[in-house]
C-alpha positions as CSV (number, residue, x, y, z in Angstrom):
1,X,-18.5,26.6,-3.7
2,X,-16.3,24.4,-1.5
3,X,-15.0,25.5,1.4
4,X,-11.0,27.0,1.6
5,X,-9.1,27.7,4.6
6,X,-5.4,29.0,5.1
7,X,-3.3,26.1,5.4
8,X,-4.8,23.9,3.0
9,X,-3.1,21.7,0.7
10,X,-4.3,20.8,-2.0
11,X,-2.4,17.9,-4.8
12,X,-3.0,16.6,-8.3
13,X,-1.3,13.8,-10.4
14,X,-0.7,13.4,-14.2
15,X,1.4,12.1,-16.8
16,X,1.5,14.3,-19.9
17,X,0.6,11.7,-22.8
18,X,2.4,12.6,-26.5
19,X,-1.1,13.6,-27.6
20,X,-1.6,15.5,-24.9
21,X,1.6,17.4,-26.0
22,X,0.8,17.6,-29.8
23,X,-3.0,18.7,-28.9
24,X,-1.2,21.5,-27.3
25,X,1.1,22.3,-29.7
26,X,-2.0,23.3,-31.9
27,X,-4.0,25.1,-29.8
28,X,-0.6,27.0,-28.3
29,X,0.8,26.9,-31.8
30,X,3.7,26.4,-30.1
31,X,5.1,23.8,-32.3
32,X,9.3,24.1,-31.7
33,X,10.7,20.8,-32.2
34,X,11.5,19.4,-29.2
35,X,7.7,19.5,-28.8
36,X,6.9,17.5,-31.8
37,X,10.3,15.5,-32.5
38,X,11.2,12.2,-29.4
39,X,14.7,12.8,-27.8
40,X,17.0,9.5,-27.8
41,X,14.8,8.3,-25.0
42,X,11.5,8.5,-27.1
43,X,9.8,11.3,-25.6
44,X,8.5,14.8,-26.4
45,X,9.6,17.7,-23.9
46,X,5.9,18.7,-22.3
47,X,5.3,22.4,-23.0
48,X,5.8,24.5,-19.6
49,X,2.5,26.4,-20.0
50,X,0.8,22.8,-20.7
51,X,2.9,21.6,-17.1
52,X,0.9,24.7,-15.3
53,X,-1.9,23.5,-16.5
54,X,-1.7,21.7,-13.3
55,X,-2.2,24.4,-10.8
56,X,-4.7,26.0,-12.7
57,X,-7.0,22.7,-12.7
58,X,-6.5,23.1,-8.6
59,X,-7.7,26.7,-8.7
60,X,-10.6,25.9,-10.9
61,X,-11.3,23.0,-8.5
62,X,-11.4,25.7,-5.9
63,X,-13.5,28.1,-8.1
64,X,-10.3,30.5,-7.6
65,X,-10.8,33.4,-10.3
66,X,-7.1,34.4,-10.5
67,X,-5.5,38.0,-11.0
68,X,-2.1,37.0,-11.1
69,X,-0.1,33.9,-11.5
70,X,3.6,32.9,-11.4
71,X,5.6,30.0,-13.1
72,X,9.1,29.3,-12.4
73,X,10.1,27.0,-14.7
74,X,13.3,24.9,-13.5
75,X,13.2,21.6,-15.4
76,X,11.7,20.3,-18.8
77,X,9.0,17.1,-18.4
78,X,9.1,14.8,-20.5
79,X,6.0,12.4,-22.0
80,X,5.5,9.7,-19.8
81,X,7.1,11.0,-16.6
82,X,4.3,11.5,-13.8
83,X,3.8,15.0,-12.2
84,X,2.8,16.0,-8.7
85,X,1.4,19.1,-8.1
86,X,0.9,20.9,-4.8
87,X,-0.7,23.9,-4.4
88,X,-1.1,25.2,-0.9
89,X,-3.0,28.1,0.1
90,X,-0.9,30.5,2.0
91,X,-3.8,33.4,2.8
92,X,-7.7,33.4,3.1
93,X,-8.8,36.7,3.8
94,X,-13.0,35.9,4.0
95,X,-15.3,38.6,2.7
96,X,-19.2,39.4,2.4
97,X,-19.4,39.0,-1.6
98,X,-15.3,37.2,-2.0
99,X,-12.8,35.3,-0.4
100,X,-9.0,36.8,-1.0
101,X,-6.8,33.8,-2.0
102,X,-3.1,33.3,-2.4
103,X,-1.4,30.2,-2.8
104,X,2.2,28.6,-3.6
105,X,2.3,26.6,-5.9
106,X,5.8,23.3,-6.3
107,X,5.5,20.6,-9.1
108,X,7.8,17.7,-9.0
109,X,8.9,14.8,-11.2
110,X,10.3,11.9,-8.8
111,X,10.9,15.2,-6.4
112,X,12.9,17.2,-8.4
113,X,11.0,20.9,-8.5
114,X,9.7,21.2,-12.5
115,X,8.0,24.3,-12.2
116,X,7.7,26.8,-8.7
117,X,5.4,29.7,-8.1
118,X,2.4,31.5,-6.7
119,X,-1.2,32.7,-7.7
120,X,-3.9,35.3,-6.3
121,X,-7.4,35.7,-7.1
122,X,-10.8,35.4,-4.9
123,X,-13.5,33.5,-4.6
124,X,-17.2,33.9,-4.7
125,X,-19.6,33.4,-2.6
């Protein structure tokens, strides 16, 4: 388990490929065009849920088990366009068996906010 502390921040890049995008449309079957058809710039607008994706690859890193999580979504991504995520951990209440975690959570395209919000969960020891 790696160690956690209150305060930590904790960041992860990608750029959402168009297979990334239409692998996701079939597992999600989510499959609205502007998913699956390119806008006049040649890209595919990146599902939100695939965009928090992001977070949730920090938390595994962490070996958070969430109990709740929270997306704000407040701009489409697009294919191509490279995402920063930054999750920082805003409580660490340490236990016997389990940590308590809670973090906030900002992704950014060329830092404009894309998606905003906030998990809990704990940690095991």
């Amino acid at each position: 388990m790696p160690a956690i502390a209150e305060g930590e921040v904790v960041t992860y890049e990608r750029t959402f490929t168009e297979s990334d995008v239409r692998e996701f449309a079939d597992l999600s079957e989510d499959r609205q065009p502007r998913h699956l058809e390119h806008d006049e710039d040649g890209r595919l607008m990146v599902h939100g849920l695939l965009t928090a994706t992001m977070p949730t690859k920090i938390g595994g890193d962490l070996e958070v088990l969430a109990s709740h999580m929270e997306f704000d979504f407040r701009r489409p991504v697009y294919t191509g366009q490279e995402v920063h995520c930054r999750v920082e951990l805003t409580d660490v209440a340490a236990g016997e068996e389990r940590d308590e975690v809670a973090a906030d959570i900002e992704c950014t395209v060329e830092g404009e906010t894309v998606l905003s919000g906030a998990f809990e969960g704990v940690v095991l020891h």
